[in-house]
N, C-alpha and C positions, 0 to 999 in steps of 0.2 A: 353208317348213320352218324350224324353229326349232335352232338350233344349239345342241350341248350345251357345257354349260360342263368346262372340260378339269380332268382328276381332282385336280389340284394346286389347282385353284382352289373346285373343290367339296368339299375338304377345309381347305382357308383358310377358308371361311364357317360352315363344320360348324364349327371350333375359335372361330371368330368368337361364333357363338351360341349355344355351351358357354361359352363367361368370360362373354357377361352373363347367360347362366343365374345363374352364380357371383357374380355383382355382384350380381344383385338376390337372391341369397339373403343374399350381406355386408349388402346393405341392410336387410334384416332386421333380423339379428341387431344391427348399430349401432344400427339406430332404436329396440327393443326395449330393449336394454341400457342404452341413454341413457334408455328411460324410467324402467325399474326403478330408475337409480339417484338419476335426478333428483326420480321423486314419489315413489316406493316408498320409498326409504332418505334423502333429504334431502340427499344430496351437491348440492355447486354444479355450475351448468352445464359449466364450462370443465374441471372437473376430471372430470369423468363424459364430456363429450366425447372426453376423452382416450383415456379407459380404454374408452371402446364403440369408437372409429375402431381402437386399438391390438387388439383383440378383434378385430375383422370383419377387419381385415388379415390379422392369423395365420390363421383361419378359411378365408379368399378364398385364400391363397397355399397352405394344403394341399391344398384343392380341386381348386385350380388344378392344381397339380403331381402330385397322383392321376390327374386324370380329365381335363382338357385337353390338360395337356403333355405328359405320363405322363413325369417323368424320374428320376434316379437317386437314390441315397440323399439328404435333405434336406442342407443345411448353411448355417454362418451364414452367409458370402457370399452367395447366394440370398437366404437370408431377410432379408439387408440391403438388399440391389439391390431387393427386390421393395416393400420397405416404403418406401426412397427414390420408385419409381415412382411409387405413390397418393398417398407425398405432392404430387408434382407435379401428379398429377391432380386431388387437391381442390384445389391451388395456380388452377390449370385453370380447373375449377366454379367458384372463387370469383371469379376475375378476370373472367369471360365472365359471369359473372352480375350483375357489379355495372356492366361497362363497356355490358353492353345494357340498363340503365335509366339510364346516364348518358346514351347517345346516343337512347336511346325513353325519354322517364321517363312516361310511357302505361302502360308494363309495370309500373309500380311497384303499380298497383294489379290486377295480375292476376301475382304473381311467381311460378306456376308458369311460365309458358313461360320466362322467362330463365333460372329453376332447369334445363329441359328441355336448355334449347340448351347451357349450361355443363355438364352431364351427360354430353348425347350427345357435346360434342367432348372431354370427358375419357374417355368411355369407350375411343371410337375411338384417340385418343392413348396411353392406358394400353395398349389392347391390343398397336399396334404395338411399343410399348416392351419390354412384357413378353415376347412373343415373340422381340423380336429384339434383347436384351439379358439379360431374366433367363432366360429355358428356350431359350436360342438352339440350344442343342445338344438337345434335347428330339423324342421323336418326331413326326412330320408325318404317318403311317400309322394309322389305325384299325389292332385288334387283330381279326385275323380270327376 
């Protein structure tokens, strides 16, 4: 007999795989917007990276706060804490990405999986964060 997971825990995982819904739809939009501006309109990399990371943030963090968190009127506090988050989390992605082809440099010619693994543990890491930092006060209840 198979034991049920207890209702606090099945609604952690429910809100769990609600934000990376939300993250891979931010991915979207960054990857998209960096194109458009990179081939579309001629802007440089670095400054069109900006502007697509700073786009998907805002984008990810209403999302967020509509439909995962569900919490109270927006404000900038939030919108700071939240935008500090991802940057840590690409901080994240980037250090795991680059330290598993320093220690496997094998991966260097296959860099999706070090992209993968600096991903997943920024996701994982962003989420805790988010939750229990920026919508800490945020509801834990599906809406009946």
């Amino acid at each position: 007999m198979i034991a049920e997971a207890p209702p606090a825990a099945e609604g952690n995982s429910r809100q769990f795989f609600k934000y990376a819904l939300v993250g891979g739809s931010g991915f979207i939009v960054d990857a998209s917007v960096l194109t458009v501006l990179v081939n579309g309109m001629g802007y440089g990399h670095y400054i069109s990276r900006a502007a697509s990371f700073s786009l998907a943030v805002t984008i990810t963090w209403w999302i967020n706060r509509q439909w995962v968190f569900r919490t109270g009127d927006p404000n900038r506090r939030e919108y700071a804490s939240y935008f500090i988050v991802q940057l840590v989390g690409a901080f994240i992605n980037l250090a795991i990405y680059v330290l598993t082809i320093e220690l496997k440099p094998t991966l260097a010619m296959m860099p999706i999986i070090p992209l993968a693994i600096g991903a997943t543990t920024a996701l994982l890491v962003n989420f805790l964060l988010v939750r229990h930092f920026v919508f800490r006060n945020a509801s834990t209840t599906e809406p009946k």
